[in-house]
py3Dmol code that shows the C-alpha trace and the ligand (Angstrom):
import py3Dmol

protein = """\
ATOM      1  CA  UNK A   1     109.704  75.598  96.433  1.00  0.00           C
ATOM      2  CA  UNK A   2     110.499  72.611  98.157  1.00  0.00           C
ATOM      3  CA  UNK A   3     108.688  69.031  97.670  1.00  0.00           C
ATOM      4  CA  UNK A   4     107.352  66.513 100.487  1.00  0.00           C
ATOM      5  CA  UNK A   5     110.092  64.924 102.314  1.00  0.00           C
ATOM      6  CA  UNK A   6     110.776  62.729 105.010  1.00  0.00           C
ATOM      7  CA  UNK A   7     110.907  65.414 107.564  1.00  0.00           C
ATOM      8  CA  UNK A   8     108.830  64.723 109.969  1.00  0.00           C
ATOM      9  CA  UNK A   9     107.847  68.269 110.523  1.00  0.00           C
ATOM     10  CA  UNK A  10     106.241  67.900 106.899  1.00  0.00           C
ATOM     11  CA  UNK A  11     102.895  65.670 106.777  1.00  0.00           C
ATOM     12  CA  UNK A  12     102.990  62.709 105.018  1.00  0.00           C
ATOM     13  CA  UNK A  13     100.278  62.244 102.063  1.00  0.00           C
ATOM     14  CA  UNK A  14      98.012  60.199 104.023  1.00  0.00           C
ATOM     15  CA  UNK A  15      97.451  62.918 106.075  1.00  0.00           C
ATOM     16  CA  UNK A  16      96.036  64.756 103.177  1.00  0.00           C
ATOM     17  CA  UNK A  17      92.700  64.806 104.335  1.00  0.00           C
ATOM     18  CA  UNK A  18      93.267  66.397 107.999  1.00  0.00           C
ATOM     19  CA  UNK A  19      95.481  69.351 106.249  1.00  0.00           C
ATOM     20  CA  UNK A  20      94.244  72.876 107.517  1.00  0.00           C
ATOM     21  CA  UNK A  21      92.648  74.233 103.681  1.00  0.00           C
ATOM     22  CA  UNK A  22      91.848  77.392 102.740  1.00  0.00           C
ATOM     23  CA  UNK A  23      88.177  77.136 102.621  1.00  0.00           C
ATOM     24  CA  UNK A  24      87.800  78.009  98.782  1.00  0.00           C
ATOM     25  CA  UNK A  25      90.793  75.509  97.727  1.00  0.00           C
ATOM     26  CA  UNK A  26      89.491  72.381  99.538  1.00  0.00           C
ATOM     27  CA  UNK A  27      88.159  70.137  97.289  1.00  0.00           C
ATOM     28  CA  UNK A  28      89.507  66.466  97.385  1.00  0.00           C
ATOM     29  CA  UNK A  29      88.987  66.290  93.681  1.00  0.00           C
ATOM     30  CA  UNK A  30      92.082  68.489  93.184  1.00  0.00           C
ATOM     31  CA  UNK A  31      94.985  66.266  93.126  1.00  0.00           C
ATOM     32  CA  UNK A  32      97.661  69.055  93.951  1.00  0.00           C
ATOM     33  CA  UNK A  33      98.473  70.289  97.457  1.00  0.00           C
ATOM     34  CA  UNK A  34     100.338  73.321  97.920  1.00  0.00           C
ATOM     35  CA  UNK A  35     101.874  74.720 101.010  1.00  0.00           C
ATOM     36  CA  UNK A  36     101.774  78.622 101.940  1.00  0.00           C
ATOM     37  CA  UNK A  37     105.049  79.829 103.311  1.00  0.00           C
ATOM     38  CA  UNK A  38     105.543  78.276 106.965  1.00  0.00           C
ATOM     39  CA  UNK A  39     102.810  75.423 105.896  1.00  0.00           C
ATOM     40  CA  UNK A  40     100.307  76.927 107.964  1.00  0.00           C
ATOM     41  CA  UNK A  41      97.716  76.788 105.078  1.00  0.00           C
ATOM     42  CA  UNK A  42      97.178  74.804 102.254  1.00  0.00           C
ATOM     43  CA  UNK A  43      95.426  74.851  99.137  1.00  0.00           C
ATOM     44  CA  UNK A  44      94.200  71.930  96.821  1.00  0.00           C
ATOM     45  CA  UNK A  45      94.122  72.778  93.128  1.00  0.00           C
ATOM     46  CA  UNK A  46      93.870  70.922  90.039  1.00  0.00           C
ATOM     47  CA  UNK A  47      97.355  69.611  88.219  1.00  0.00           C
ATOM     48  CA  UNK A  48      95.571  70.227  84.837  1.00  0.00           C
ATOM     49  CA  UNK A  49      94.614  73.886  85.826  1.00  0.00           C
ATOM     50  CA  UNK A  50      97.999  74.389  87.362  1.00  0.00           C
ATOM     51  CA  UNK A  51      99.471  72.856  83.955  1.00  0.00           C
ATOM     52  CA  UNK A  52      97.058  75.035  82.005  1.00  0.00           C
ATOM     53  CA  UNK A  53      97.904  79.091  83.664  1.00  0.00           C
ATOM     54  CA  UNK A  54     101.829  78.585  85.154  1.00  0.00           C
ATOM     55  CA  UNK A  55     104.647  77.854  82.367  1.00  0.00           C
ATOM     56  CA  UNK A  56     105.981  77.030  86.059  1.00  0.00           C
ATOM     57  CA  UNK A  57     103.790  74.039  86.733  1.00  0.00           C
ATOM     58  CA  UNK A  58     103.977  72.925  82.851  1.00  0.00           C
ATOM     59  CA  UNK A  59     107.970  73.186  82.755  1.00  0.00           C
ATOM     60  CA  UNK A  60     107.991  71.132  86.087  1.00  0.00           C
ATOM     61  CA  UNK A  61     105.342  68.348  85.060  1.00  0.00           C
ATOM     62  CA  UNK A  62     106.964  68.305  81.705  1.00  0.00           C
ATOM     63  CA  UNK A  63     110.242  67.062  83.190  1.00  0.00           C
ATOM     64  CA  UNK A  64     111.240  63.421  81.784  1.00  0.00           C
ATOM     65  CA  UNK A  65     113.538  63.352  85.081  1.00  0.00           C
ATOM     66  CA  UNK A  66     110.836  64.639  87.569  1.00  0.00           C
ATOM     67  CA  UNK A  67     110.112  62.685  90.699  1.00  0.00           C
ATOM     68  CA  UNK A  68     106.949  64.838  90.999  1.00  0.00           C
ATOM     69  CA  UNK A  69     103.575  63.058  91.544  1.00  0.00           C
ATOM     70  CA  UNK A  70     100.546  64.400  91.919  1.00  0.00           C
ATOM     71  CA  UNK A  71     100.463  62.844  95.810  1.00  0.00           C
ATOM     72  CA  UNK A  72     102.909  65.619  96.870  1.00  0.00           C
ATOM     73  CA  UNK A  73     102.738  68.286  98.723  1.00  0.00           C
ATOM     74  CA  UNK A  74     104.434  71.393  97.101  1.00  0.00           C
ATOM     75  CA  UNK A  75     106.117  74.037  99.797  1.00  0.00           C
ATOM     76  CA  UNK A  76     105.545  77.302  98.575  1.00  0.00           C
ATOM     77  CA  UNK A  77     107.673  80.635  99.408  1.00  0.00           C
ATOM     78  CA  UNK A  78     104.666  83.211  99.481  1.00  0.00           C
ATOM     79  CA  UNK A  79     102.257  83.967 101.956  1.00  0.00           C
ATOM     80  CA  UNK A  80      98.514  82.450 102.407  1.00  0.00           C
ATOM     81  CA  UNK A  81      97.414  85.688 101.622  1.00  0.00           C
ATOM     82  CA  UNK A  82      99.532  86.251  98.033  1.00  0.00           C
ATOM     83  CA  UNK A  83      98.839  82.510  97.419  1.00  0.00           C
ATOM     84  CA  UNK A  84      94.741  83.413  98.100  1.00  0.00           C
ATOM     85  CA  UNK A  85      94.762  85.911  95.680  1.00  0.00           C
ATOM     86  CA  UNK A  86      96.758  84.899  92.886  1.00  0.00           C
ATOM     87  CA  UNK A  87      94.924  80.953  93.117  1.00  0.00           C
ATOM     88  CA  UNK A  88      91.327  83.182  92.782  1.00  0.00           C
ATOM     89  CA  UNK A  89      92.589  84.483  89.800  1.00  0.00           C
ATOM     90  CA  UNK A  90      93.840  81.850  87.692  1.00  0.00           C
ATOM     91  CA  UNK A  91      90.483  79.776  88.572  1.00  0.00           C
ATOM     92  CA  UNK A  92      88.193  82.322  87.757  1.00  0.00           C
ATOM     93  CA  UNK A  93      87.122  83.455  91.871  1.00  0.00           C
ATOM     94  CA  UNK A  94      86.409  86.900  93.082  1.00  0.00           C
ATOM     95  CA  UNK A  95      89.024  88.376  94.515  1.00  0.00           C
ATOM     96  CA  UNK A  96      89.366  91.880  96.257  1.00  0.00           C
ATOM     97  CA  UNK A  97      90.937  95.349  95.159  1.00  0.00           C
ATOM     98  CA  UNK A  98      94.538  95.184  96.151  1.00  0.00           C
ATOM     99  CA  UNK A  99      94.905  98.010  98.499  1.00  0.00           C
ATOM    100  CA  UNK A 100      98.857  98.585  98.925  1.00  0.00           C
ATOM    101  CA  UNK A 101     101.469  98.637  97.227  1.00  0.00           C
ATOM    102  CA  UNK A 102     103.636  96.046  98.793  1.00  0.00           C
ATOM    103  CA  UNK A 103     100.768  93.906  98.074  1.00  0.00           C
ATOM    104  CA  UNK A 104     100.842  94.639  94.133  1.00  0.00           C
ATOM    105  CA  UNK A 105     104.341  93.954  94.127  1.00  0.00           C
ATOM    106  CA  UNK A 106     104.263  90.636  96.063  1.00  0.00           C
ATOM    107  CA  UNK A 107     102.052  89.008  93.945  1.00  0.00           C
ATOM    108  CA  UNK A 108     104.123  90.804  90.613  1.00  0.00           C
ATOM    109  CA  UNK A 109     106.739  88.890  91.774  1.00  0.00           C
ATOM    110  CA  UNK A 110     104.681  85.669  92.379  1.00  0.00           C
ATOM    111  CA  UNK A 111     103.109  85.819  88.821  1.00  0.00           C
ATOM    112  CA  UNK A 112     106.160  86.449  87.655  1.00  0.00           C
ATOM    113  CA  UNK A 113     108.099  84.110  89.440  1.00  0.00           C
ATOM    114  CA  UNK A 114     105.579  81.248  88.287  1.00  0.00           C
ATOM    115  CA  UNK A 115     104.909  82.460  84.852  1.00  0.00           C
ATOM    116  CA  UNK A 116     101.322  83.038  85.262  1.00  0.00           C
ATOM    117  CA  UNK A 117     100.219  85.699  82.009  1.00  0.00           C
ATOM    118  CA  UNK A 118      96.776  85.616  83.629  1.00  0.00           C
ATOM    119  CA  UNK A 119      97.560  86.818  86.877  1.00  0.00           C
ATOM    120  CA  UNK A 120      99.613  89.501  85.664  1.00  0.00           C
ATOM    121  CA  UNK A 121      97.142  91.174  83.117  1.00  0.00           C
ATOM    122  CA  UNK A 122      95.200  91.441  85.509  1.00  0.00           C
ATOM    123  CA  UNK A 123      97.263  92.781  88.240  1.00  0.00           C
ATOM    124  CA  UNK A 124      98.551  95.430  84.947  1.00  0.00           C
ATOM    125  CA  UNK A 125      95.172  96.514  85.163  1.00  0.00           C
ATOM    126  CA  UNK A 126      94.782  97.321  88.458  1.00  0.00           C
ATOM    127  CA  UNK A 127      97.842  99.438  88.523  1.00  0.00           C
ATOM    128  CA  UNK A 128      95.506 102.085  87.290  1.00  0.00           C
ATOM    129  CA  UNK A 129      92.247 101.462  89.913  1.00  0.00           C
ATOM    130  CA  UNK A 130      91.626 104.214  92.358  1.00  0.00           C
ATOM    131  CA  UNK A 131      92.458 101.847  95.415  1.00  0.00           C
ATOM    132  CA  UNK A 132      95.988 102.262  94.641  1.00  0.00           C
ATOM    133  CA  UNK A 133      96.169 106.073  93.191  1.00  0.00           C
ATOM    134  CA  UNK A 134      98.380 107.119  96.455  1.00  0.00           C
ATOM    135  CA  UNK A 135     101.884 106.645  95.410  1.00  0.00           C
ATOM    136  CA  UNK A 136     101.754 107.190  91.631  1.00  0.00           C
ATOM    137  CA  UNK A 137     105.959 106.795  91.838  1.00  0.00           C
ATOM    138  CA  UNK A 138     105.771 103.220  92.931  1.00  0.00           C
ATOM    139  CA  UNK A 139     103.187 102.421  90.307  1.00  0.00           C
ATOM    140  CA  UNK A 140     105.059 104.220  87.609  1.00  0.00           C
ATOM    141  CA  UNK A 141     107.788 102.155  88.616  1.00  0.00           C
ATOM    142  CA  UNK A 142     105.835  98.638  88.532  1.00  0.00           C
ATOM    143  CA  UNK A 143     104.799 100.165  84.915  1.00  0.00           C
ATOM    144  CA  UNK A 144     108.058 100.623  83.613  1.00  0.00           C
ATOM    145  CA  UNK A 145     110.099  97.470  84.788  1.00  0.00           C
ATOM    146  CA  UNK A 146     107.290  95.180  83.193  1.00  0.00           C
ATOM    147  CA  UNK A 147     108.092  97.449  80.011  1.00  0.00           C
ATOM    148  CA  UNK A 148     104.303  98.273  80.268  1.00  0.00           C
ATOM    149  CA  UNK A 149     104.312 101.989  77.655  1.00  0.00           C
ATOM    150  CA  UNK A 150     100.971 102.863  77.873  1.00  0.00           C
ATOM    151  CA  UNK A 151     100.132 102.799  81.587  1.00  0.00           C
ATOM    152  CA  UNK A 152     103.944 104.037  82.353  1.00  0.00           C
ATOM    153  CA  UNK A 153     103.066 107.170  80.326  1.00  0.00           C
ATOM    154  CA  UNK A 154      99.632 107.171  82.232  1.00  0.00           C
ATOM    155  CA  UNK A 155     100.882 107.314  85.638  1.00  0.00           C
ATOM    156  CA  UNK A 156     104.318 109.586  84.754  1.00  0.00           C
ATOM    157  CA  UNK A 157     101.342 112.125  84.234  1.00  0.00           C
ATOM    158  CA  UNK A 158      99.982 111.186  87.557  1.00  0.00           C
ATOM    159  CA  UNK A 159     103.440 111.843  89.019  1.00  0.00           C
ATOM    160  CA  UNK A 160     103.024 115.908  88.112  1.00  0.00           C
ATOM    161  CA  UNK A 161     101.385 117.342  91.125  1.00  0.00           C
ATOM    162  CA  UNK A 162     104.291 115.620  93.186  1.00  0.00           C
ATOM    163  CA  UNK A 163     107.918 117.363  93.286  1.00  0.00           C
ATOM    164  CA  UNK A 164     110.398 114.734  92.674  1.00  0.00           C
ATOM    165  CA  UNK A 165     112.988 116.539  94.162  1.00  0.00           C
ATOM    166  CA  UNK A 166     111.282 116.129  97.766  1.00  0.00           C
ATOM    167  CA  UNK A 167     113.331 114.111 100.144  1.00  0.00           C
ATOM    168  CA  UNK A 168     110.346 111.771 100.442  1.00  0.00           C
ATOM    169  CA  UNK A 169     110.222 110.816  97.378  1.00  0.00           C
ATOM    170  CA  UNK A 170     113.857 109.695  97.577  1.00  0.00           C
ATOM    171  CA  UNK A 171     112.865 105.554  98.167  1.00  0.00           C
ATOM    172  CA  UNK A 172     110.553 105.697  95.320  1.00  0.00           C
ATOM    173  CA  UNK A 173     112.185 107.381  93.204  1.00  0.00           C
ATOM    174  CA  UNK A 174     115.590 104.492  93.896  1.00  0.00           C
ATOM    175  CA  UNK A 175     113.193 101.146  92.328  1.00  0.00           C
ATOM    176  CA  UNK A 176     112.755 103.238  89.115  1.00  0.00           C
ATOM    177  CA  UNK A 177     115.366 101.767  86.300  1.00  0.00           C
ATOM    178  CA  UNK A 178     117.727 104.481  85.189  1.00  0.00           C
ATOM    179  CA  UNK A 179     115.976 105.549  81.765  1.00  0.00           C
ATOM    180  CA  UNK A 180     112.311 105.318  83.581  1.00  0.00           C
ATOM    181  CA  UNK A 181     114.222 107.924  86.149  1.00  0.00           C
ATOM    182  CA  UNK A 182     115.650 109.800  83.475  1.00  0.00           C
ATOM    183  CA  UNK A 183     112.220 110.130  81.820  1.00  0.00           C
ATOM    184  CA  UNK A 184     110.514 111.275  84.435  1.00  0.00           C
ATOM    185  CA  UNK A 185     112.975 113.779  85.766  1.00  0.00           C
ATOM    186  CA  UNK A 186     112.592 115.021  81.684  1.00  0.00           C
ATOM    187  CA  UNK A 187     109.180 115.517  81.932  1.00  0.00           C
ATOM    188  CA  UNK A 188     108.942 117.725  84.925  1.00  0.00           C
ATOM    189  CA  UNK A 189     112.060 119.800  83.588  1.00  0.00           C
ATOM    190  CA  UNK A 190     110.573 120.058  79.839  1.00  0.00           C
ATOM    191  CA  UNK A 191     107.074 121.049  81.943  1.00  0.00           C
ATOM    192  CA  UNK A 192     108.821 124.049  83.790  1.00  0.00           C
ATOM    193  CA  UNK A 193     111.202 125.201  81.402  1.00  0.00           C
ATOM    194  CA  UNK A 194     108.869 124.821  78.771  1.00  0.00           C
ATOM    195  CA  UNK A 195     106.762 127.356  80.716  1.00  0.00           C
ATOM    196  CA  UNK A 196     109.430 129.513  81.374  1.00  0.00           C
ATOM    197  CA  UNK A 197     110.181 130.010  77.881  1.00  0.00           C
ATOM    198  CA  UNK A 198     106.309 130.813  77.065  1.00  0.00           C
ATOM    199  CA  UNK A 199     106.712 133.650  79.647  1.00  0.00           C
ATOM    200  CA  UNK A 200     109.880 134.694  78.038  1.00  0.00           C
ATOM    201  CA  UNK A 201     108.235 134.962  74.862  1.00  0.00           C
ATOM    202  CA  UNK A 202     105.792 137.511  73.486  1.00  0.00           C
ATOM    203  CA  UNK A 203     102.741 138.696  73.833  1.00  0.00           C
ATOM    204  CA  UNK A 204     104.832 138.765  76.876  1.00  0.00           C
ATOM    205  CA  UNK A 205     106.672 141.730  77.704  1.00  0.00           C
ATOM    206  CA  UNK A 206     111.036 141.337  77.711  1.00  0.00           C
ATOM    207  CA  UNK A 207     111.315 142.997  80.653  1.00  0.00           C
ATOM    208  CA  UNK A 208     113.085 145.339  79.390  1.00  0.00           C
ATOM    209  CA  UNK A 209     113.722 149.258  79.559  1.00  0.00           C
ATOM    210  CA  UNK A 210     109.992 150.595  78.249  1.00  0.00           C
ATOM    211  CA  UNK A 211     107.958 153.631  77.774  1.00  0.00           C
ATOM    212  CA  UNK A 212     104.516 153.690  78.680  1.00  0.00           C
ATOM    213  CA  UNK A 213     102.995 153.255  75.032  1.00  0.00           C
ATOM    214  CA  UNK A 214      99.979 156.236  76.146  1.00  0.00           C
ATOM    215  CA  UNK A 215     102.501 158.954  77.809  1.00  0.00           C
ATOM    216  CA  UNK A 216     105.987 157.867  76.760  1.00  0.00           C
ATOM    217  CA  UNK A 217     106.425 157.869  80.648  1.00  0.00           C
ATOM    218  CA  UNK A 218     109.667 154.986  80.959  1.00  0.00           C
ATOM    219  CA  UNK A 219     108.148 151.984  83.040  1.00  0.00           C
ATOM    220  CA  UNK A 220     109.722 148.910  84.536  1.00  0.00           C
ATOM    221  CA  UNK A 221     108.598 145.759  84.604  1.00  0.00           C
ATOM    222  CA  UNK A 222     109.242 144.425  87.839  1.00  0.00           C
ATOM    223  CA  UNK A 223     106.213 143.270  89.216  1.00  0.00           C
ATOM    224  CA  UNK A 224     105.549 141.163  86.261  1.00  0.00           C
ATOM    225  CA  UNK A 225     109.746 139.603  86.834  1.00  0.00           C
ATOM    226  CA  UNK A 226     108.479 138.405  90.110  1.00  0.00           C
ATOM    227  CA  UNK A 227     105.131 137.326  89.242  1.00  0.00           C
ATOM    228  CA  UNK A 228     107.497 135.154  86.508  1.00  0.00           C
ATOM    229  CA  UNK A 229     109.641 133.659  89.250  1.00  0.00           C
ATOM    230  CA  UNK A 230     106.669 133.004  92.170  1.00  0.00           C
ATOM    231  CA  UNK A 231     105.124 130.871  88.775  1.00  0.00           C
ATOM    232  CA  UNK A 232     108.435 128.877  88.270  1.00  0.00           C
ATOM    233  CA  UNK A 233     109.276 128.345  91.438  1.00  0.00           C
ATOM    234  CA  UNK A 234     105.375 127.294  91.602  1.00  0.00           C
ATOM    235  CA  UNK A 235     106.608 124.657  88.906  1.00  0.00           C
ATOM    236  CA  UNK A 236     109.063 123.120  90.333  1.00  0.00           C
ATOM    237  CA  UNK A 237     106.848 122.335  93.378  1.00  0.00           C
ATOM    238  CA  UNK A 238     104.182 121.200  91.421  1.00  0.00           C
ATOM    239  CA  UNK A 239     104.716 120.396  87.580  1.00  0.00           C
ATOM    240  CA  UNK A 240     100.970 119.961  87.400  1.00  0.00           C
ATOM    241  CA  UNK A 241     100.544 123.672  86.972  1.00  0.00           C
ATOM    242  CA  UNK A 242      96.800 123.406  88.361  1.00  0.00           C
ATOM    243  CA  UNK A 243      97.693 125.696  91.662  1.00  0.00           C
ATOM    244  CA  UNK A 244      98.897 128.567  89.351  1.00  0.00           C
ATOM    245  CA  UNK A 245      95.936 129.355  87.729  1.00  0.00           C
ATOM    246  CA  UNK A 246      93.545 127.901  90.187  1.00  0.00           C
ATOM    247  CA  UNK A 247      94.867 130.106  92.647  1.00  0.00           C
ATOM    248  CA  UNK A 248      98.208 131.647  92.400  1.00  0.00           C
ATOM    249  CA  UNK A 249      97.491 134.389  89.691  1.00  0.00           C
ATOM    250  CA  UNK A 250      93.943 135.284  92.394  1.00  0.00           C
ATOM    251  CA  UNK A 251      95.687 135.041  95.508  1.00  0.00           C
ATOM    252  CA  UNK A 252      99.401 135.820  95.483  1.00  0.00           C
ATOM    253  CA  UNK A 253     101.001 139.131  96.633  1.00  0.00           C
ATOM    254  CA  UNK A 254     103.256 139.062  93.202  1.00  0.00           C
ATOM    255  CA  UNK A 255     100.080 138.624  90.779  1.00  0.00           C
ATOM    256  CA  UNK A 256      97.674 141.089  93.456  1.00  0.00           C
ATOM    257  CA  UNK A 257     101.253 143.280  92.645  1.00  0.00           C
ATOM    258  CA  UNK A 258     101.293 143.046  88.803  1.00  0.00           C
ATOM    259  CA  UNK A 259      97.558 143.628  88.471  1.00  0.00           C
ATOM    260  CA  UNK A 260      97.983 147.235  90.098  1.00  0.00           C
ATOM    261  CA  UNK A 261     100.540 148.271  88.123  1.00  0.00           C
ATOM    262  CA  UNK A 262     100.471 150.954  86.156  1.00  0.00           C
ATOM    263  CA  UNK A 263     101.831 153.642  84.818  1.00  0.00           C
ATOM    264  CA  UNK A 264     103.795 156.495  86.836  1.00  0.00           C
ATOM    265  CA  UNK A 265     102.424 159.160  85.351  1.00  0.00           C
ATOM    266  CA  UNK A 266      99.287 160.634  87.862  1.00  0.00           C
ATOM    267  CA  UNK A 267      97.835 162.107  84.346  1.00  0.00           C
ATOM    268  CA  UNK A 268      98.108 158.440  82.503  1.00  0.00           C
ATOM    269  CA  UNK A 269      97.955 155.846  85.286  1.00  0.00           C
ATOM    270  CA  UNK A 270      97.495 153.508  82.461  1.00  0.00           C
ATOM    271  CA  UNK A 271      97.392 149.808  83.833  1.00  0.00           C
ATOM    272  CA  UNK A 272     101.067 147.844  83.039  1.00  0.00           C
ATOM    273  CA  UNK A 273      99.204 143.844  82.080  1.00  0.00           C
ATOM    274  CA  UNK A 274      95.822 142.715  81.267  1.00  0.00           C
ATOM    275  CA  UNK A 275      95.081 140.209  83.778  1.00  0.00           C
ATOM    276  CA  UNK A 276      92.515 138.448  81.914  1.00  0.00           C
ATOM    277  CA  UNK A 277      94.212 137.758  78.997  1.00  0.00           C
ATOM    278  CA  UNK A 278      97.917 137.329  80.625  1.00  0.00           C
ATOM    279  CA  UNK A 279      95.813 134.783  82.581  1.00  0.00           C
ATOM    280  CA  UNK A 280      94.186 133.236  79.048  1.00  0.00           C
ATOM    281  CA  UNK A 281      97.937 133.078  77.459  1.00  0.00           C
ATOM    282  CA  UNK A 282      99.151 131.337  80.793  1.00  0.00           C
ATOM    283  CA  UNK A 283      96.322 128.643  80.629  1.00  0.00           C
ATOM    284  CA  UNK A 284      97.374 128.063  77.128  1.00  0.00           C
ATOM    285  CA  UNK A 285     101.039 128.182  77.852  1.00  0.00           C
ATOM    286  CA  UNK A 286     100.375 124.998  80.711  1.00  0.00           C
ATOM    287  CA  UNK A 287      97.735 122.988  78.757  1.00  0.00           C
ATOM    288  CA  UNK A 288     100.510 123.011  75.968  1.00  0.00           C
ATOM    289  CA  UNK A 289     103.006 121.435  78.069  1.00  0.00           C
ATOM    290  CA  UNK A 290     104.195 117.287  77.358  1.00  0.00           C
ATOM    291  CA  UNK A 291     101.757 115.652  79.988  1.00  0.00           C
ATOM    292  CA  UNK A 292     103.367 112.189  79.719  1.00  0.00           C
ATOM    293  CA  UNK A 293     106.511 110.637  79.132  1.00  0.00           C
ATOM    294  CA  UNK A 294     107.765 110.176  75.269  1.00  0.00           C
TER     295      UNK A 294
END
"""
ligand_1 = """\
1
ZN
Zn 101.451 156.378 80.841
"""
view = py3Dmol.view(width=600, height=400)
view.addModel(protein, "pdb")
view.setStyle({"model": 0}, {"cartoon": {"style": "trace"}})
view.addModel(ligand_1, "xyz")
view.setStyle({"model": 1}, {"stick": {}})
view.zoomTo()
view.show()
């Protein structure tokens, strides 16, 4: 921020009046004027509301030693457009959905930056609105470097149907703090092995050596082994789990495979798995999975 000077590039106060405003901060009975970056716009706002929402403004006003008046013009380092925004929200004006990301962080940083606790509840709200559902990553990251628990552990659940190991993910993934990395990285391991384990487990067969239990005829459980590993390797694309029983266990060769099994013997032919219930038992397995991080 830089104050009024003698530059002559910089107008001087009694030039005030001829100052190109943004239309909703014009009035003359604000005795602040603020410069966007470049001091292409400007914006007239109160000192007392300035004093009131920024421990920025109050710190700065406060000062014994300040040479600030209210006749100068402050240069700003954001943007007409951050500026817009976060002025509408500290005095109570609409203002629109944020629709990007960069946006969201900008004016993070600008609340931040001018200790504004208004601004900033809000703008922790809207981490969770639809208009900015595409990159659940980035928000999860916002989340977690404001130290923000409850909508970090929302959106690391929104993270699941991603697969974090995906180059593309790679300059996302780099803003997240170390632990927030490590937790998330946790979650979709704990989600996949977690599931592996289920299927390791009974009523799940071992995969072992067996006998058919009508004929004694010895059977092998292969098509259920790679019905095990299409699932986990399912996983790791997409902790979510919704695509395995959504469609996986009706449409892929390994579960169309494991539901024709049966037994060897032409006099038994005894089917090898239940589908409907190895289907229940995998439902169960998923929905028991952590969904969020600790
Ligand atoms: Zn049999």
């Amino acid at each position: 921020m830089q104050l009024e000077s003698d530059d002559e590039n910089y107008p001087r106060s009694s030039s005030l009046l001829s100052l190109n405003y943004h239309p909703d901060f014009s009035s003359p009975d604000a005795n602040v004027v603020l410069a966007a970056k470049d001091a292409k716009v400007y914006f007239r706002i109160h000192s007392h509301t300035l004093k009131t929402v920024s421990g920025f403004f109050r710190t700065m006003y406060s000062l014994p030693q300040s040479k600030v008046t209210f006749a100068d013009i402050m240069y700003l380092d954001e943007d007409a457009e951050i500026l817009e925004r976060l002025f509408s929200m500290v005095c109570g004006l609409p203002f629109h959905d944020i629709e990007s990301h960069d946006l969201l962080e900008s004016l993070l940083f600008a609340a931040e930056k001018y200790d504004m606790p208004g601004p900033m509840s809000i703008l922790r709200m809207s981490l969770l609105t639809p208009a900015l559902d595409s990159d659940p990553i980035r928000l999860y990251s916002s989340a977690t470097r404001y130290n923000w628990k409850r909508e970090g552990s929302i959106l690391s659940n929104r993270t699941l149907p991603l697969n974090i190991h995906d180059k593309k993910h790679q300059n996302a993934l780099r803003t997240l703090s170390t632990d927030a990395l490590l937790d998330l990285i946790t979650l979709h391991r704990d989600r996949r092995e977690g599931l592996k384990e289920c299927l390791d487990s009974p009523p799940f067969v071992s995969g072992d050596p067996s006998r058919c239990i009508q004929c004694e005829t010895p059977i092998n459980y292969t098509t259920w082994r790679e019905l095990k590993h299409r699932i986990i390797t399912e996983m790791d694309q997409r902790p979510l789990g919704d695509t395995i029983l959504d469609i996986g266990l009706c449409t892929w060769p390994e579960a169309a495979a494991c539901w024709r099994a049966a037994c060897s013997n032409e006099g038994c032919k005894r089917l090898l798995y239940d589908r409907s219930e190895t289907m229940r038992v995998i439902r169960e397995c998923i929905e028991k999975l952590p969904k969020t991080i600790n």
